[in-house]
TIDRENSE-154331 format. One record per residue: residue in three letters; x, y, z of N, C-alpha, C in turn. Coordinates in steps of 0.1 Angstrom, whole numbers, plus 5000, padded with zeros to 4 digits. Last residue first. Layout:
AlaXYZXYZXYZ;...
//
This chain:
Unk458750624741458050604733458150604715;Unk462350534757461650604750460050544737;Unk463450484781462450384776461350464768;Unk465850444806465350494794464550394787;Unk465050414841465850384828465050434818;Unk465950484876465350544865466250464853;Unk465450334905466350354894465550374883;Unk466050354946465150394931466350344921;Unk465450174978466250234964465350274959;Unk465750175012464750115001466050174993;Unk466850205035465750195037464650145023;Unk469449965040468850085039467250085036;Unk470449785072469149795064469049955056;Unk471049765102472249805088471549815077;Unk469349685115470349785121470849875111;Unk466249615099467549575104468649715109;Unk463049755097464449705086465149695107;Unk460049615085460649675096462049645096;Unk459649605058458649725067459049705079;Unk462249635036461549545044460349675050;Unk463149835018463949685014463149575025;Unk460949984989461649945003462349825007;Unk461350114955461049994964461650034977;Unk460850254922461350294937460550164946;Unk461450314888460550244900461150254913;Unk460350444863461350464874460650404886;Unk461150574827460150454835461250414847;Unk461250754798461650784811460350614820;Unk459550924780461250884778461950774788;Unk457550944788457450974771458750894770;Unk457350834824457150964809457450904797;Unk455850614846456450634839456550774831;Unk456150384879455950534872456450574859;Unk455750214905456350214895455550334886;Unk457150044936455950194930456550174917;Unk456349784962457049874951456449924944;Unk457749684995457049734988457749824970;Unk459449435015459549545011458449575004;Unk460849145026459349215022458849325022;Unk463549255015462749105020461649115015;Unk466649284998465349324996464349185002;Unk469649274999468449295013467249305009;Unk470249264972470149114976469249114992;Unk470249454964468949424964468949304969;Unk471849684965471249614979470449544977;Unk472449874939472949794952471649784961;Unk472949914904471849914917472249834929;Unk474949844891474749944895473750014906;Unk475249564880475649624890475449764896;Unk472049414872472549554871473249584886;Unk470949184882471849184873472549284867;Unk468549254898469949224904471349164889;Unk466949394880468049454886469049414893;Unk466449224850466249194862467049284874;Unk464049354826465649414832464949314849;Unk462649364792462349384804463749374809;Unk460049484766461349454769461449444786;Unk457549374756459049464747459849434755;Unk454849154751456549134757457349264747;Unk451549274741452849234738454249244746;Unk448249264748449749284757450949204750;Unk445749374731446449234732447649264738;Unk445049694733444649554729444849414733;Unk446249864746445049884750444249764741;Unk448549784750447949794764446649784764;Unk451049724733449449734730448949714742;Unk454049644750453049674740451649634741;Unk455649584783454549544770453849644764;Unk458149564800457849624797456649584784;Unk459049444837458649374827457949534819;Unk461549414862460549534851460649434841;Unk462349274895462349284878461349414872;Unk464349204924463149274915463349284899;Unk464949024951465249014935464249124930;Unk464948894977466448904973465948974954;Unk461748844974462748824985464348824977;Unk460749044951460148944958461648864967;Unk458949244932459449234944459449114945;Unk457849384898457649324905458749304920;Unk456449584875457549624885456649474897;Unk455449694844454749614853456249574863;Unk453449904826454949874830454249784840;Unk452549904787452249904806453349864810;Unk451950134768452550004767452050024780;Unk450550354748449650224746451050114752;Unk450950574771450550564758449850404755;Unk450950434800451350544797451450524782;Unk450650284831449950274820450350384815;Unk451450054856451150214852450950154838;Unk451849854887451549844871451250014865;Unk453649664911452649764908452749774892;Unk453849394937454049444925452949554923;Unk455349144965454449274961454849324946;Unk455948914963455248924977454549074969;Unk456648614943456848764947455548804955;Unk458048354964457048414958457248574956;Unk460848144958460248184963459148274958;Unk464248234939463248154946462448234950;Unk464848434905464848404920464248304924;Unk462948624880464048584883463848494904;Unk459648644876460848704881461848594888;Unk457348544844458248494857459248644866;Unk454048664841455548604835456248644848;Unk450948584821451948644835453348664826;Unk447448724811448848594811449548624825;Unk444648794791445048734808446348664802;Unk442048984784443448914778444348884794;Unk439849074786440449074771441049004769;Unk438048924814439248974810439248954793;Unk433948964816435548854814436648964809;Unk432449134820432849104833433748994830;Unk432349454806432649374803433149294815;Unk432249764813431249724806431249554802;Unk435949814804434749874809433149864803;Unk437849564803437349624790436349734807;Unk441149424813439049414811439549554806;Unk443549234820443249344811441449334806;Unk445549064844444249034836443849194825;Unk448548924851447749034848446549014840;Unk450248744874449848744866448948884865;Unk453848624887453048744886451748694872;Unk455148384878455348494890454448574892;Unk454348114864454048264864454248274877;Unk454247814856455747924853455148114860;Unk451147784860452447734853453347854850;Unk448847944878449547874866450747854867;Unk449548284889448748164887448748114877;Unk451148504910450948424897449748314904;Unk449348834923450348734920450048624911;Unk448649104898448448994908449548904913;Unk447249374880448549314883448349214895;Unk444649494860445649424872446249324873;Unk444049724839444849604842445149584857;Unk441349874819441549844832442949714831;Unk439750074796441149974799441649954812;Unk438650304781437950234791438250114798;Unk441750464792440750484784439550434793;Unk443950324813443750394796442350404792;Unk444850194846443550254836444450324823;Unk445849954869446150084862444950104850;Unk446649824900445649834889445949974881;Unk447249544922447749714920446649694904;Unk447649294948447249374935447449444935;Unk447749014967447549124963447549144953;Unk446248734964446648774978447048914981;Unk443948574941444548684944444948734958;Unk441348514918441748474931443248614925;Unk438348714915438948654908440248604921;Unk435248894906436048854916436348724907;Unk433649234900434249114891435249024908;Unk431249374918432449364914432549234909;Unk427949464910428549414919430049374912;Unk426849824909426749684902427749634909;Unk426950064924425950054909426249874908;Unk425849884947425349934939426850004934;Unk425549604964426349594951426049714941;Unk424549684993423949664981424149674966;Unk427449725005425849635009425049605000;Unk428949864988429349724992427949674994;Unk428450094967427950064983428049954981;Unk428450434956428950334956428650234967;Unk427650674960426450594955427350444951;Unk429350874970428550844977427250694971;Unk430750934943431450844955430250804965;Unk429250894914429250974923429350874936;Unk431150884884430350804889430350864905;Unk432550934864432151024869431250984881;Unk433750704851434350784857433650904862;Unk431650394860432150534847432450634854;Unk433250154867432550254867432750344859;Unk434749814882434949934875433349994872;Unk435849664908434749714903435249824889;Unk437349364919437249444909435649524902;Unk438549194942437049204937437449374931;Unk440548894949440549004944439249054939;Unk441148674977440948644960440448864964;Unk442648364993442448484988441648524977;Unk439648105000440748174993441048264990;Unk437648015012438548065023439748075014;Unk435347924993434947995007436248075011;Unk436547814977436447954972435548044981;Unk439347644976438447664979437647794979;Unk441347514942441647564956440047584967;Unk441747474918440847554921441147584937;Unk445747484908444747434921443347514923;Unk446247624887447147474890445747414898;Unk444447874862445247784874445047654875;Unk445048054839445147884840444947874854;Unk442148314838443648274845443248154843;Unk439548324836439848314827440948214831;Unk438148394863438048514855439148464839;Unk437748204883439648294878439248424870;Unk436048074899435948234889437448314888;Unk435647834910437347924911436548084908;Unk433747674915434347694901436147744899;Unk431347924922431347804921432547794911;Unk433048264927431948174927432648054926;Unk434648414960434748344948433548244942;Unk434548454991433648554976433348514961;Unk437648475009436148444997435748504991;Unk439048755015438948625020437848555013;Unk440349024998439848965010439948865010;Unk441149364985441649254987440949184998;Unk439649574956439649554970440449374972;Unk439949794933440249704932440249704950;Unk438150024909438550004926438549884925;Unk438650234886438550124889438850124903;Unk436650464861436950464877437150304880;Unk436950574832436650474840437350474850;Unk437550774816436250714811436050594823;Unk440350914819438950994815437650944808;Unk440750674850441350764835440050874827;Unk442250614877441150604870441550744855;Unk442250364904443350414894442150464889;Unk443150194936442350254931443050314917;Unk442649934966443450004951442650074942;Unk443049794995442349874985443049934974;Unk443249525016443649625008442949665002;Unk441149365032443049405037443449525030;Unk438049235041439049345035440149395038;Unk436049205060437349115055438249105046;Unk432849285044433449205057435249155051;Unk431549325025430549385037431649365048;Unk433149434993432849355003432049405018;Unk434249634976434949514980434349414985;Unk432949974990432949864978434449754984;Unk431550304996431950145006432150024992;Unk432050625005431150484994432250375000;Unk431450895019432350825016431550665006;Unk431551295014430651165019431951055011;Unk434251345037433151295029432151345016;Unk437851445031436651465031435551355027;Unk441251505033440051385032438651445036;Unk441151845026442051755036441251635028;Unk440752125020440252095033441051955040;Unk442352224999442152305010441052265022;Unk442351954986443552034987443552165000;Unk440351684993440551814989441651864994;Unk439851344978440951464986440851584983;Unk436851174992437651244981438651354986;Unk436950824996436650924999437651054988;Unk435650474998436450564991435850704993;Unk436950195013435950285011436750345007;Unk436049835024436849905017436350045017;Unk436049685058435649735045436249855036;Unk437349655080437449525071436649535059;Unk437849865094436949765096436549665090;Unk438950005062438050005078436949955082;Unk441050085040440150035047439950055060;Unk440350325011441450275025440650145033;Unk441450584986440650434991441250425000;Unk440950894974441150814981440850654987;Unk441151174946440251044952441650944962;Unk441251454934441551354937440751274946;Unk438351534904439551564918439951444921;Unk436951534881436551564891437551584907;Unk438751354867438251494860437851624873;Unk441251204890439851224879439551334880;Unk444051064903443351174902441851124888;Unk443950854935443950854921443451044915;Unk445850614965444750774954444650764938;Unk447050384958445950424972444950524968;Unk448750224947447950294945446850314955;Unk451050164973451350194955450150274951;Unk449249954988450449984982450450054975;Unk446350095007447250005002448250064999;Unk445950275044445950265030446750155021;Unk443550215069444950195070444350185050;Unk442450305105442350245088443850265085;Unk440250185134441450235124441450235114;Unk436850375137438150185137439550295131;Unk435650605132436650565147437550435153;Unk434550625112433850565126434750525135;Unk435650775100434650805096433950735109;Unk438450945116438350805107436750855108;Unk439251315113439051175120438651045112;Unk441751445098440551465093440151305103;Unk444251695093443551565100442251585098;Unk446451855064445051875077445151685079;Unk449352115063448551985070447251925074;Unk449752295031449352295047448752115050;Unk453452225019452452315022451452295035;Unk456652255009455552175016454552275018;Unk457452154979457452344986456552254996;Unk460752034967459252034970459252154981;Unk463452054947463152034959461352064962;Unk464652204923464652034922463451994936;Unk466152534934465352404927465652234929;Unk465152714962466152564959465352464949;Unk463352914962464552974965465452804963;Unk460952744944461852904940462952914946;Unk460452444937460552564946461652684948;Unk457552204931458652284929459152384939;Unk455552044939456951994932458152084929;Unk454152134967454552164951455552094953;Unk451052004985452952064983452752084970;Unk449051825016449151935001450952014998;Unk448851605030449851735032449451745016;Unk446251445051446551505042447551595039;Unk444851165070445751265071445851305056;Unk442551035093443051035082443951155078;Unk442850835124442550985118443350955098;Unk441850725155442950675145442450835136;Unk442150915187441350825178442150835163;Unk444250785210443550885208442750865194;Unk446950705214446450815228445050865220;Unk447250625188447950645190447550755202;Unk445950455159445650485170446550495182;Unk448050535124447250445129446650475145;Unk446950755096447350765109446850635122;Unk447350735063446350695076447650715086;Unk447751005039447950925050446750855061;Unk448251175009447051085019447951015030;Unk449551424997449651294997448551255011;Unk449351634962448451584976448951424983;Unk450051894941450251774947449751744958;Unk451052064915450652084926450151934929;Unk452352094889453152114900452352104911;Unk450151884871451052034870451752024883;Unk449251704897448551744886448951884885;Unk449251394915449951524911449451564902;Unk449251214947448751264931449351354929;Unk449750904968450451014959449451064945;Unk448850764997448150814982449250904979;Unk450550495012450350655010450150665002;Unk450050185033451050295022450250445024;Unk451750045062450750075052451450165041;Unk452850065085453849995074452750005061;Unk452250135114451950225102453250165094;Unk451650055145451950015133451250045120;Unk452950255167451850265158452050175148;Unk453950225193453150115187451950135177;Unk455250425193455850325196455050215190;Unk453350705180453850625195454650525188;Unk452051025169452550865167453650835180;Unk451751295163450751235175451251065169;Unk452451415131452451415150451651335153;Unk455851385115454151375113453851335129;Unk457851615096457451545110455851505108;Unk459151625062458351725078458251605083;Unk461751635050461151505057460451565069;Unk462751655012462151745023461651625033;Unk465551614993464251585000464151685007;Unk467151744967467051764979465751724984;Unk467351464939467951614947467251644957;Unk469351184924468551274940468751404940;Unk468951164892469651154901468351264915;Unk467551024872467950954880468851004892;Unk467651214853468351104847468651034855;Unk465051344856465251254849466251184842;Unk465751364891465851444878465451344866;Unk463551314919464451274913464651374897;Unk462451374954462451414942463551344929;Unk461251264980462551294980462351294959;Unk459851345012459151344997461151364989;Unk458251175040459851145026459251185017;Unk457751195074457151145054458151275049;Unk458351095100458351205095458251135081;Unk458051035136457650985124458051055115;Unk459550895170459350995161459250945145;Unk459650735187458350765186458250895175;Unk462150595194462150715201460550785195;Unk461450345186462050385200462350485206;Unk460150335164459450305179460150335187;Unk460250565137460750475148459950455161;Unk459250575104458350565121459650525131;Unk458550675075459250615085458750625099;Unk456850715042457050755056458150685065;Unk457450855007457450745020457150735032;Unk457350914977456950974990456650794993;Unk459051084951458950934958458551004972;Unk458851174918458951214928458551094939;Unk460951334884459851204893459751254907;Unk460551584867461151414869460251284876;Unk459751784864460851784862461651694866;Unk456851754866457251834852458551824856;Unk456651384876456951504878456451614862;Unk455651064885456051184869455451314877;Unk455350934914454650964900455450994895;Unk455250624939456550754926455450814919;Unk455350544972454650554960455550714948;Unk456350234993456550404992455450464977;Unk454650175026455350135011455450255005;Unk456650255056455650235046456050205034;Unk459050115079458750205070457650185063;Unk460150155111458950095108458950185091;Unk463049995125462350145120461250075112;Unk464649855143462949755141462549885139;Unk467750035140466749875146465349875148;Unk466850375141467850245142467050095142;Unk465750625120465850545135466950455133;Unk466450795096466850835112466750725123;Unk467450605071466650635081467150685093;Unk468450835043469450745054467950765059;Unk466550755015467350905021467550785035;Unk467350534987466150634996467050675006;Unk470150504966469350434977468050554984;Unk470050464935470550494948469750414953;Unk470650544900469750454906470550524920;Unk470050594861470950654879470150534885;Unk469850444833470150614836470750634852;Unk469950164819469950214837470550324835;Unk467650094795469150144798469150234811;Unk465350024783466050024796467250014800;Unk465350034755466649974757466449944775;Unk462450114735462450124752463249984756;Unk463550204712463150094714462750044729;Unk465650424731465250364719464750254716;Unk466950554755465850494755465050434743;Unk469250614756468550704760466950644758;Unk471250434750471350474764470450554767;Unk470650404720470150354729469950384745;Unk470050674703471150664710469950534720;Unk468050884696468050754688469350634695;Unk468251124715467651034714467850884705;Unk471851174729471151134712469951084714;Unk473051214747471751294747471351294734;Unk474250944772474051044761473051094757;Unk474251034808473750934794473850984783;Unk476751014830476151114819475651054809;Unk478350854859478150824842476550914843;Unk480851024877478751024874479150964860;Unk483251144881482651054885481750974886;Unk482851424860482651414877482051254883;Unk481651124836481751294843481651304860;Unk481750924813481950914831482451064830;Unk479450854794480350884797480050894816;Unk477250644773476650724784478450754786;Unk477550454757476650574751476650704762;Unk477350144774477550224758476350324759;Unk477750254812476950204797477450254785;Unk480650264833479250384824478950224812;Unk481150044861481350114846480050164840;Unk480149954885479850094881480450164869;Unk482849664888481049704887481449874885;Unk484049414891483949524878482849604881;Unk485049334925484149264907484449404904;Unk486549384942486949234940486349234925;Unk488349654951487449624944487749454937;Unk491149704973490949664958489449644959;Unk490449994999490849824991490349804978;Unk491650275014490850195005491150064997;Unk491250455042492150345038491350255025;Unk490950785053490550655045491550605040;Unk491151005077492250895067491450785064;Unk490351325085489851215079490751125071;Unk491951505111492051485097491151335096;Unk491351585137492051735124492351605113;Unk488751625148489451545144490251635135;Unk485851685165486751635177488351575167;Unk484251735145484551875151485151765164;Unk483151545128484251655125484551765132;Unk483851215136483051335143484051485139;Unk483850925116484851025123483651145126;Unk484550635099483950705105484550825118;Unk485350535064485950565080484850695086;Unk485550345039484750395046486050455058;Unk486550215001487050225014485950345030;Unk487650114975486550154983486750094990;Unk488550054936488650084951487750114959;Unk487450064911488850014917488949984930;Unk484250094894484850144906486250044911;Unk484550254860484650144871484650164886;Unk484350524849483750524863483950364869;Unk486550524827485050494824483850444836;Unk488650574842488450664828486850654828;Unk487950474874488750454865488250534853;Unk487650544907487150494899488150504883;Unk487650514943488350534935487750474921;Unk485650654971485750504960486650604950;Unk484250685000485050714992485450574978;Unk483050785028482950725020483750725008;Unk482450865068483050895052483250805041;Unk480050885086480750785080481150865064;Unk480051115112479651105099480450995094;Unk478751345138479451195133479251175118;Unk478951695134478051575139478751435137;Unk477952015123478851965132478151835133;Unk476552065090476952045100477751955110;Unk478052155061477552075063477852085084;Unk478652345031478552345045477652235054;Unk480652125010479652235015479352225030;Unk484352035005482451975010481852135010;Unk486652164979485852144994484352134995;Unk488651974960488052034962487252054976;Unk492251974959491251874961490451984964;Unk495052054938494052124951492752054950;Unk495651944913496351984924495852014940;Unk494651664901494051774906495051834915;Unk494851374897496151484895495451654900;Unk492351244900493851214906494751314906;Unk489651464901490951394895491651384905;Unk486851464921487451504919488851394910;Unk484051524943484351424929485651514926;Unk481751504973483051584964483151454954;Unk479451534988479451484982480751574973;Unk477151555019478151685011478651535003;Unk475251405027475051535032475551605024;Unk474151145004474951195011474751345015;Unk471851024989471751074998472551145007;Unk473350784967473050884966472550954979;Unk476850614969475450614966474850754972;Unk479850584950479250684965477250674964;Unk479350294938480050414935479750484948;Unk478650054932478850144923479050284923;Unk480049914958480049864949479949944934;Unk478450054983479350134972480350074962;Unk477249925000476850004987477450104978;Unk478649885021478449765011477649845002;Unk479350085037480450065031479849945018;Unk476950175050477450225043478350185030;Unk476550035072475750065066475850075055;Unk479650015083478649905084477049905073;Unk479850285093480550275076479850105075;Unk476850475096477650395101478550355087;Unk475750815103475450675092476750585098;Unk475551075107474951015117474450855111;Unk475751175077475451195091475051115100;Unk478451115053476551065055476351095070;Unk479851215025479651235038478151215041;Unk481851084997480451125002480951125021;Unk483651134967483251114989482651154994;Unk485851014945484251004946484551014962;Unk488351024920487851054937486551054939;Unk489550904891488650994896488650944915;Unk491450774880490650894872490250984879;Unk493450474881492450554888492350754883;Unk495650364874494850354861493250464873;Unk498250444893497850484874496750444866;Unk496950314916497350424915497150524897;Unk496550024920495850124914495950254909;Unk499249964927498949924915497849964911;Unk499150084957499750124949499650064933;Unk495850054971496650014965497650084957;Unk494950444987494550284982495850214977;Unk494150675010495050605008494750444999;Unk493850985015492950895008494650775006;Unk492751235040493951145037493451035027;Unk491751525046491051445041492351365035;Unk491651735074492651725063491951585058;Unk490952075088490551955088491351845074;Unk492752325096492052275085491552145089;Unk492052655117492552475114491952375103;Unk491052915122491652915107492552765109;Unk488252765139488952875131490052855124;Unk487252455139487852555147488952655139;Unk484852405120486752375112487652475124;Unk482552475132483452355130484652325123;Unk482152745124482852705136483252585138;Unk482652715084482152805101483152765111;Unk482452425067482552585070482252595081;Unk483752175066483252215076483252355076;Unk486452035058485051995056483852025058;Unk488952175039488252245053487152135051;Unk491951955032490952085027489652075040;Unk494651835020494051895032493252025026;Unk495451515005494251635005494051735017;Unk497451274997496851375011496551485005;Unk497651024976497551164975496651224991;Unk498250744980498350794965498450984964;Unk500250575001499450704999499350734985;Unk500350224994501250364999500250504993;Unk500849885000500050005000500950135000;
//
């Protein structure tokens, strides 16, 4: 080994660099790395462990860091962090090559205001990983996709070519942090990922709105506080996300906590004047549960917008219901009831400018037979005590209050089997997404018509790995669908043509085969959101609902997938 290059530069504007003392950044890797290394990559993560830390940097400095430098080997004068506060911080660092490989990587944890210098020690890199893709270059350390549309790396033939990826923002708790599933839309200036977290041990909550560019990279979350949660709220549920132009609404249930359970609303912008990229938070309302059970929201799609405004589903009391979001009051009644009279887990909602779909999850219901609704299955199974899924669809204008489980009104739902789901809309085009059934299928999708109580068109297809996939979600955007599946150590994208006919295979990516996404091998029973643009398809996942010491708290990764 021997010092490639000592850096002494300030880490710490202000009073933490005790006045005119430099703080000194030492980087030390292999001497046989030395001539083929390009670049410096160092992130600074607060109050982060290098245990946490140090296994995701396989592709490079992952994203969330407080302060973040990139710099040449030969650089005479190493560049300086931003201002970043006084506090513990695991330092990070990776040495990379012409075309961002990563060579090296190495961690050290240090408190910048008890140390006059940071010494990383860095080790050979055992695999190849974080080289740029054909087409994309290595800048400031960052592979840069190229900006040729017809250029695969940018999405031609929707190439899914991995544009950025990370990790979700460091959790503040520690051991058994409680997180929700998370949910992505399309931005006007990218994408946008809202999550919550909860620690039980110190009872504090706060929702993740953490923003993306469209090439995948993080820019500044925002993490307000959410009040009145205890230790034993179990809140691993999800969150309504809508957006329409810059303005936005996310839904929360609030589970019972000294006091009665409550429905929750933050209104924001996607944008904001004095720091772009970053969300403008806006006002909070509570709004009590309608009868005072608790409730609690599905994965992924929980809200929806229509002509008429945003909309909410949730359950309570083991029934489904749906209520409407107002921006200047919060969740509001009157509310409608669908899925079922009894024994209801999830709800899902989506809707387009001709059809309102509500998708509920339970326990029976199923006619004589199975009523797959088409699907091969292996085993009818029993149709008293089998999961199974109840599908309403409506004409989109269809008034919330006149919906009613008790009396199948307007008309009683499609039911089919099923342990969860997610649902997306085109036109009068309904798809949900399930788990498999049949032969070879990981996942299966059914595609109805509006007005029609058999599926158009019903298949699946596999994800990589053992075992079942536990959660998936589906979007809909010109005539293809994306369909994002989960399932213990593995996630895939599957991409299909003609959505609004017959579902053709274009193209698909298993991420654990993309070095450049880390952690997925932590991924247990996590959750997952999927979202797409014109160019652009980005899915964001958690890695469990109650994570580990060392556990990050989920990822994203944007790829190109031009229409």
């Amino acid at each position: 080994m021997r010092t490639a290059r000592a850096f002494a530069l300030c880490l710490v504007l202000g009073a933490a660099c005790k006045g005119n003392r430099q703080i000194g950044l030492e980087i030390t890797l292999p001497s046989d790395l030395v001539s083929t290394t390009a670049w410096f990559e160092v992130g600074a993560y607060k109050d982060a462990t290098c245990a946490a830390v140090a296994p995701m940097l396989g592709n490079g400095v992952p994203e969330g860091a407080t302060a973040r430098v990139a710099f040449r080997r030969e650089d005479a004068v190493g560049p300086k962090f931003g201002d970043i506060p006084n506090g513990k911080y695991a330092f990070a660092a990776v040495a990379r090559d012409e075309d961002c490989a990563v060579l090296a990587r190495g961690c050290r944890e240090a408190d910048v205001g008890d140390v006059d210098k940071v010494a990383i020690r860095m080790d050979a890199a055992e695999d190849d990983t974080g080289r740029c893709a054909v087409g994309a270059s290595c800048q400031a350390a960052k592979c840069v996709p190229a900006n040729d549309n017809t250029d695969p790396s940018v999405g031609a033939g929707c190439s899914l070519e991995l544009l950025g990826a990370g990790p979700l923002v460091n959790s503040a708790g520690g051991q058994g942090t409680l997180v929700s599933s998370p949910a992505i839309v399309a931005t006007t200036t990218g994408f946008m990922i809202v999550y919550r977290e909860l620690d039980p041990n110190s009872n504090l909550a706060r929702l993740i709105l953490l923003p993306l560019d469209p090439s995948g990279g993080a820019l500044g979350p925002e993490k307000p506080g959410l009040p009145e949660r205890c230790g034993s709220s179990d809140e691993t549920d999800g969150v309504g996300l809508v957006v329409k132009g810059e303005d936005a609404m996310v839904a929360l249930a609030r589970a019972p906590c000294d006091g009665k359970p409550a429905l929750e609303l933050l209104n924001f912008k996607t944008t904001n004047d004095d720091l772009p990229g970053a969300p403008t938070i806006g006002k909070f309302f509570v709004s009590s549960s309608p009868t005072g059970v608790r409730v609690s929201l599905g994965p992924a799609r929980a809200s929806a917008l229509r002509p008429q405004g945003g909309l909410v589903v949730f359950t309570e009391g083991g029934v489904g219901r749906i209520a409407s979001m107002d921006p200047a009051k919060g969740i509001v009644g009157p509310n409608g009831t669908f899925g079922g009279t009894s024994g209801v887990t999830d709800a899902w909602v989506s809707a387009s400018d001709r059809v309102l779909a509500l998708l509920a999850a339970g326990v029976g219901g199923l006619p004589a037979g199975g009523g797959d609704a088409g699907a091969d299955e292996e085993d009818p199974g029993d149709p008293s005590t089998d999961p199974t899924l109840r599908l309403l669809m409506l004409p989109v204008n269809t008034a919330v209050e006149s919906i009613n489980a008790t009396t199948n009104a307007p008309r009683a739902p499609i039911t089919f089997p099923g342990e969860w789901g997610s649902l997306a809309t085109l036109a009068g085009r309904v798809i949900v997404l399930s788990d498999g059934s049949g032969p070879g299928r990981s996942v299966t999708y059914r595609a109805f018509d509006l007005g029609r109580d058999t599926p158009a068109d019903t298949s699946g297809f596999s994800v990589e790995g053992a075992g079942k996939v536990t959660a998936g979600d589906v979007t809909i955007l010109g005539n293809r669908a994306y369909f994002a599946a989960l399932k213990q150590g593995s996630i895939g994208l599957h991409v299909y043509d003609n959505a609004s006919t017959t579902l053709t295979p274009l193209s698909q990516v298993s991420f654990g085969r993309e070095p450049r996404i880390s952690a997925i091998g932590n991924v247990r029973d996590g959750r997952i959101s999927v979202a797409a643009t014109a160019s652009r398809v980005a899915v964001a996942w958690t890695t469990a609902k109650v994570l580990g010491g060392n556990d990050p708290a989920g990822g994203y990764a944007v790829f190109a997938c031009t229409n």
